[in-house]
N, C-alpha and C positions, 0 to 999 in steps of 0.2 A: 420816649421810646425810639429804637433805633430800628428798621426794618428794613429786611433785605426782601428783592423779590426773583426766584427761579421761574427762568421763561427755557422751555423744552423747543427745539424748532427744528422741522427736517424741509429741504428744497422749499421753502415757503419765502423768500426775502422779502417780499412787499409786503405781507403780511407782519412780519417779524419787525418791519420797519414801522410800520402803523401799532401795532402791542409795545414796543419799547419806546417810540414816541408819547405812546398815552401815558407809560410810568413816567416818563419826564417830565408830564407835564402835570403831573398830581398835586395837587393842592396842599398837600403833605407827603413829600418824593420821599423815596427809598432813598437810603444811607448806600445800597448799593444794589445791582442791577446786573443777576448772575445768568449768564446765556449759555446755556447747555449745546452746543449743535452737534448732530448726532449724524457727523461726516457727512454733510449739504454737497451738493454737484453741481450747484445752480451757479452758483457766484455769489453766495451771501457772505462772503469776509470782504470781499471786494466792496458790497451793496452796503455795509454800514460803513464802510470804511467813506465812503464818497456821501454819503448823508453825516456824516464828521458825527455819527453813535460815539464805536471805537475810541475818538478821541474824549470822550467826557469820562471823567476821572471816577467815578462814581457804576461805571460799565467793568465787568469782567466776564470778556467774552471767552469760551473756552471749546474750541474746536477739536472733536473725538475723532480717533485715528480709524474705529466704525461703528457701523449706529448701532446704538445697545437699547433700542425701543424706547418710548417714554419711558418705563418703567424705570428704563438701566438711566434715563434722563434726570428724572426728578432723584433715584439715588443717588447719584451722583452730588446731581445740587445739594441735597439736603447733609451729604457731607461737609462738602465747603462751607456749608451753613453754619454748621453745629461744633465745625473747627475754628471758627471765627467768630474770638471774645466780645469783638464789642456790635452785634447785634443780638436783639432782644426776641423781634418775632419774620418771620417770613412767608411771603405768600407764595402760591404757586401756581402756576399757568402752563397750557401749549400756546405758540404761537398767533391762534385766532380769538385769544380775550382780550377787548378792548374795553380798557376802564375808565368809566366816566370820571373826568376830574375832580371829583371829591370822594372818589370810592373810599381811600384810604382812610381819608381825615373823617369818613362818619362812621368805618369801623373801629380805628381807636379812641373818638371820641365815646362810643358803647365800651369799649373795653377797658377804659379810664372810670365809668361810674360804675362798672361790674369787673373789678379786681380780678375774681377767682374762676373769671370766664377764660380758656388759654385758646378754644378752637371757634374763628367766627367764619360768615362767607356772609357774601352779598348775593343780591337775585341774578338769575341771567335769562338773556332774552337772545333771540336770534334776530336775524334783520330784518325780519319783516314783522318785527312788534310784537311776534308772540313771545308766550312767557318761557323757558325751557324748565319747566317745573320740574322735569323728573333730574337735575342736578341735584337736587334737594328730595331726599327720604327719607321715610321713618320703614324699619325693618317691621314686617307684620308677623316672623317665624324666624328666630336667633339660631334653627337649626339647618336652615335652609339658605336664609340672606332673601327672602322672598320679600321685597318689599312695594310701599306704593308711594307717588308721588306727594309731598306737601300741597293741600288744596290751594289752589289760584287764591281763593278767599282769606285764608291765611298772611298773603302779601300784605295784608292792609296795614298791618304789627310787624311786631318781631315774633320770631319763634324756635322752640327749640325741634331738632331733629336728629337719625341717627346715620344716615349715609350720606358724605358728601364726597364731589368729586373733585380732582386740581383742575379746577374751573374757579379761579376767583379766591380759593380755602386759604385764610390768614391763622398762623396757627405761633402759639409760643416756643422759641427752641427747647425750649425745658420738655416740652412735649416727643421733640427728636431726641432728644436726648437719653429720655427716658424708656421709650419703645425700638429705639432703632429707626433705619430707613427703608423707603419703600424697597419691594421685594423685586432687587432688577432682574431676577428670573422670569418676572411672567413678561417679561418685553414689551406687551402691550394689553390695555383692556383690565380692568380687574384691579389694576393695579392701587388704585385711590382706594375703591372699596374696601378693599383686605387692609388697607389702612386705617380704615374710619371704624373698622372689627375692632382692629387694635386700639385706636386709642377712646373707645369708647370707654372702657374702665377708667382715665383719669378724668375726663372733661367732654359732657355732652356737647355738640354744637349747636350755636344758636345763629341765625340766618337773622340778620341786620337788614328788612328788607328797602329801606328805602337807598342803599349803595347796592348801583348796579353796573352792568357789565356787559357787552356785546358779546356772545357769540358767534364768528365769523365762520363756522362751520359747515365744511361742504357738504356733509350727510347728515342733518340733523335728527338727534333720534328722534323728536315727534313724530317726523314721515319716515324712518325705517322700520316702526313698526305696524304701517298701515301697508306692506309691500313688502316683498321681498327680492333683498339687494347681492345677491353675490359678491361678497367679500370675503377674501383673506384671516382678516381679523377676526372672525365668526369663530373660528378653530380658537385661537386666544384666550376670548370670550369665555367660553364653554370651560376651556380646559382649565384656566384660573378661576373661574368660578367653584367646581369642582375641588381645586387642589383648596380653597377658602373653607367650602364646606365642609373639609373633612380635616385640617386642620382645626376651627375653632366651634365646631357644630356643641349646642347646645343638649341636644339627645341625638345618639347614633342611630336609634333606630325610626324618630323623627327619619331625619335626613335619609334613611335607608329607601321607607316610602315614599317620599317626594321623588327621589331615584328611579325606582320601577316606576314609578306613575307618569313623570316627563318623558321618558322613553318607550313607555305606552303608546301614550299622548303621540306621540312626534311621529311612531311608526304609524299612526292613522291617518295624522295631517300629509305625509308622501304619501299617502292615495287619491288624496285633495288635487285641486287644481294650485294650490299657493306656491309650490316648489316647482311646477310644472318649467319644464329644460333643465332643471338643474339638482332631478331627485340625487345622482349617484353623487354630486358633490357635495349632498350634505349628507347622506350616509357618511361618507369619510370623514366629514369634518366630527361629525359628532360620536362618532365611534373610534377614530384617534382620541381626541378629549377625553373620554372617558376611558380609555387606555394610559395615558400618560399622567391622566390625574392619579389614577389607580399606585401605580410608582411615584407622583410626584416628580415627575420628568420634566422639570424647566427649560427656559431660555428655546431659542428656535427650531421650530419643527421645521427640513427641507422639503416640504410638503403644500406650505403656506408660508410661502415669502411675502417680504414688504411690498407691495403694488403686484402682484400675481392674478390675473384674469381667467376668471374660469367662463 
């Protein structure tokens, strides 16, 4: 088997340096080693260039004239992928998954005794040992995308599941090939998911739990959902989840309900103390979202820029 691996990476160099040192150092390396940057300001062509990355023949780093969100990242890569004959499968990452030296070699050792497996991932963890289980989900409502985490307990085996994210996900080109590439309109957020929509109809995934993976993640979602974080991306979020469910909803008027019922819900939680300083910024986020999803209005909102502090 021959595998390529797309690493996404915006102003992170150190980081980017530490995720493509670990592909190097895989016990079973990538055939090649695709580096999306999504027009960096820091010095990162400079920063691999002097860690002599760049010079390893096996690197194809590809510097964007501006950044087209992960989304517009991992599209990207999965083109050059699915243009390029002699790879068989490819994985995909942002810049802060670091892979344990054998991540590779014990998902295609599973994918060598289960043939007609084509989407696999590994577990992920963040640094401080915990597990980041909600990577890994199974959908509880195919009208909604309403899903819940794979139980801890589960880790003990393999298992199959139906949401995964580019966190670690090794998938067969035939699989791009067959669906197309991620949707670089949602730019960021959503993006994996409205993936794993799609290619649920050729190949459920199955999570290889004993190859694992570092999450080097500055906002881990474990703790964003015990708290609320003013971000940016929240608008994203929202709006591509929307534009997923109403693209591949299993019943529309499922989906209709869950609709009023979230935005119910959300107008009670602003009376809460949880949005307290920042009620009128999530009125807007979440009432653009639902505006834009309504038309299906991709790619960036001037509203909600990359690093924007409310």
């Amino acid at each position: 088997m021959q595998y390529g691996a797309i690493v996404v990476t915006f102003n992170r160099k150190q980081l980017l340096i530490e995720s493509i040192t670990a592909l190097l150092n895989q016990t079973v390396p990538p055939a090649k080693i695709i580096i999306i940057d999504n027009h960096s300001t820091d010095g990162t062509k400079a920063e691999l260039q002097t860690a002599d990355i760049l010079a390893n023949p096996s690197v194809d780093y590809r510097y964007l004239t501006k950044n087209i969100g992960g989304a517009g990242g991992f599209a990207r890569g999965m083109q050059i992928v699915a243009a390029d004959p002699n790879l068989d499968w490819v994985s995909m990452s942002d810049d802060d998954a670091i892979f344990e030296p054998d991540y590779f070699e014990k998902l295609i050792a599973y994918q060598q005794d289960h043939p007609n497996r084509q989407i696999l991932t590994g577990s992920v963890y963040i640094e401080d040992g915990r597990l980041q289980a909600d990577q890994r989900n199974r959908f509880t409502n195919w009208s909604t995308f309403q899903a819940q985490a794979v139980p801890e307990r589960e880790y003990h085996g393999n298992f199959e599941f139906d949401q995964y994210t580019f966190c670690g996900v090794f998938m067969s080109v035939a699989v791009i090939k067959q669906v197309g590439v991620a949707d670089a309109g949602y730019f960021i957020w959503w993006d994996d998911c409205e993936y794993a929509v799609r290619t649920a109809k050729l190949s459920r995934p199955v999570n290889v739990s004993a190859a694992k993976l570092i999450h080097k993640t500055a906002l881990p979602s474990l703790d964003f959902k015990s708290k609320f974080v003013p971000d940016w991306r929240l608008y994203y979020g929202q709006r591509n989840r929307l534009i997923t469910i109403k693209r591949w909803r299993a019943n529309s008027l499922v989906s209709l309900g869950w609709l009023l019922g979230f935005y119910a819900r959300l107008a009670i939680k602003l009376c809460g103390p949880f949005y307290r300083g920042y009620r009128k910024m999530v009125i807007r986020v979440y009432l653009e979202a639902l505006r834009d999803a309504s038309r299906e209005r991709e790619g960036l909102n001037p509203n909600f820029m990359p690093g924007q502090k409310f």
